[in-house]
N, C-alpha and C positions, 0 to 999 in steps of 0.2 A: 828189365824184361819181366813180364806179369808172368808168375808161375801157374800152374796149371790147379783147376779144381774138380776134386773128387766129388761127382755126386752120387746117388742111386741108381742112376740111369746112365753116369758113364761119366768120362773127362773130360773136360770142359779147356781150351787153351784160347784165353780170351786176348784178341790183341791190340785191347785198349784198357783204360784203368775201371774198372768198376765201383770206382766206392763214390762216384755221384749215383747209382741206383740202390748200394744200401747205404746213404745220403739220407735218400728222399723216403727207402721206407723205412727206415728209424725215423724220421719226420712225424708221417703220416700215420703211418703205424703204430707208432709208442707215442711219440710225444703228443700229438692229437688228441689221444685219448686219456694224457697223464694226469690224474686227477689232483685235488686242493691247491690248485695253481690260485683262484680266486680267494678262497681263504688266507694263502699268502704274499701272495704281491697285487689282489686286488683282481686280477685277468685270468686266465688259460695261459700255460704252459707254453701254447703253441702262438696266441696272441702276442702274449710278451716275446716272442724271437721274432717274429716278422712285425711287430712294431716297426714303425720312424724311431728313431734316435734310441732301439734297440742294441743286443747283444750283437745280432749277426749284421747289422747295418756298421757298426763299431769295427768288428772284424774284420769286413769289407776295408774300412776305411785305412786299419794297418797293412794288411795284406798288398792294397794298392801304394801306400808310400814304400813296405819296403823295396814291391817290383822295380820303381822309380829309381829307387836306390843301385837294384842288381843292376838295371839294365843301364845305368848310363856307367857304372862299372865294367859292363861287359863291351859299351863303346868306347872306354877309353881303353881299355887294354888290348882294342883292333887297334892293327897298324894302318891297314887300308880304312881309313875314316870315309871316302869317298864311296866305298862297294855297300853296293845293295842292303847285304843284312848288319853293317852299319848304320847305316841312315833309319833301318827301322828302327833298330834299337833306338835309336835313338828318338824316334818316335814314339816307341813303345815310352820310355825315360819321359819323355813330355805327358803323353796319354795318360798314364798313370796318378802322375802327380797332379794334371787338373782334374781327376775323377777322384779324388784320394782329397780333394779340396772340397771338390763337388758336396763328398760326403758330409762334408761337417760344414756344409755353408762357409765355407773358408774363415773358420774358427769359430764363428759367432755363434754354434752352439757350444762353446766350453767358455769365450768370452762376456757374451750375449750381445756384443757390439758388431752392428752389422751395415749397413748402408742403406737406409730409409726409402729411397728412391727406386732403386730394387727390390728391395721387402715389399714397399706398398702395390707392387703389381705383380708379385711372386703366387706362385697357385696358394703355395706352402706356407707365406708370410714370411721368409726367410732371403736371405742375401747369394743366392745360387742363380746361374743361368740354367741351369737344364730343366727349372722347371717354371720357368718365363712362358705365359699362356701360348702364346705359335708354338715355341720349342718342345714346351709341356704335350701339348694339345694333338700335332701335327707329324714332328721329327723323333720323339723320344723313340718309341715302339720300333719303326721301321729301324733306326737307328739297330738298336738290338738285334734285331729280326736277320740284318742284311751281315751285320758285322760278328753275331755269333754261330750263320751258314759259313760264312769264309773261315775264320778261325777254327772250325769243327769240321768242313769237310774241304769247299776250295781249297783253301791255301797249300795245306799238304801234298793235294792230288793233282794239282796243276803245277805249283811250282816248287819240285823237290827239293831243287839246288839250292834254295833260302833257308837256311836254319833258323832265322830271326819268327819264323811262323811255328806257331804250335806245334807238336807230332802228332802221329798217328793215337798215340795212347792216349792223347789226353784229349782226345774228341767229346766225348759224353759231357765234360764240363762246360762244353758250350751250347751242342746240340739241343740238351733238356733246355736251356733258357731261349734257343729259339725257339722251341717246341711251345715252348708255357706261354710266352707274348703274341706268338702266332694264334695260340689258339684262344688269348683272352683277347684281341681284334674279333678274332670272327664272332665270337660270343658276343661281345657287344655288338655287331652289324646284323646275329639274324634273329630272328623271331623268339627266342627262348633267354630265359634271365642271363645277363654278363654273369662270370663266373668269379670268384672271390680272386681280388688281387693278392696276390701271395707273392709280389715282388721279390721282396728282400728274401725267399725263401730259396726264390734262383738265383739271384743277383751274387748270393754266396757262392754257387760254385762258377762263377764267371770270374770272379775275382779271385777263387783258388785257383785255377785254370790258369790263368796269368802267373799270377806269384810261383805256382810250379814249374811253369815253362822259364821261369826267369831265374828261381834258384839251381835246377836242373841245369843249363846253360854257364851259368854264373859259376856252380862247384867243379864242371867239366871243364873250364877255360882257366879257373885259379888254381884249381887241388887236382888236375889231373893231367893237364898238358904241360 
């Protein structure tokens, strides 16, 4: 339950998580502007997190195996394997682990061994499907766009009775990443310069979003029932 916050102007009882909006303005706000980041590792501060093969792309990538992990824990420990928010999970269990692969080109950036015939037509030069020219080009975006509307506001409000979907509270973790993809589309489609890709800067809290729907789930089915 999110407690209640005292401002200037009154209480505030918020009933969703708030810390993807002071998230993004600690981001934006401090780290943005965090100085001798060049002097020290060469970049910005802010460059080096939303880097490829950065801190918070890294993150992502644990975040997503250990979902993997809760959620096919949380499908074996149903008994009705056949019901509904079974099979998601189990879904979820799958999802996770090929996005959690996704992240690291399915090893071969810790290996550097990767599959040639893939790499050679990859946007990225690397051994990943999601960013195979159509998939890249075409589906990636929409991808996002469609599936962090449902996770952030459908899924809750149409179908209550599914636990296997997000809650109410942890809406904002999806929302802002359709927000930010939606509106780097239209940038690029109208007349005025595309606006800086800052991926990985949302990509983070999609992936916290998950791993918290999954450890939440996960502690209330092992340590509380």
């Amino acid at each position: 339950m999110n407690k209640e916050i005292k401002t200037p102007w009154g209480v505030i009882f918020p009933q969703v998580s708030l810390f993807p909006i002071l998230y993004l303005l600690f981001i934006y706000g401090f780290v943005y502007i965090l100085p001798y980041g060049r002097d020290l590792i060469g970049i910005s501060w802010f460059d080096w997190l939303r880097s490829e093969d950065g801190p918070l792309e890294w993150i992502q990538f644990i975040e997503y195996a250990i979902s993997s992990i809760l959620a096919l824990s949380i499908y074996a420990r149903t008994k009705r394997k056949k019901n509904i928010n079974s099979i998601i999970w189990l879904l979820i269990a799958f999802l996770s682990f090929v996005i959690a692969g996704e992240e690291i080109s399915w090893g071969e950036r810790i290996t550097g061994i990767g599959i040639n015939s893939i790499s050679y037509i990859n946007v990225q030069g690397e051994t990943n499907f999601h960013n195979l020219p159509f998939f890249h080009n075409y589906l990636l975006d929409p991808i996002f766009e469609i599936s962090c509307i449902f996770l952030g506001w459908f899924g809750w409000r149409k179908f209550k009775n599914i636990k296997a979907f997000p809650s109410k509270d942890l809406s904002l973790y999806f929302l802002f990443v359709a927000l930010f993809y939606f509106y780097f589309d239209i940038s690029w489609a109208s007349t005025t310069q595309q606006i800086r890709n800052d991926q990985e800067i949302f990509e983070f809290l999609l992936s916290t979003g998950i791993f918290l729907h999954c450890y939440k789930n996960f502690k209330n089915l092992y340590f509380i029932d």
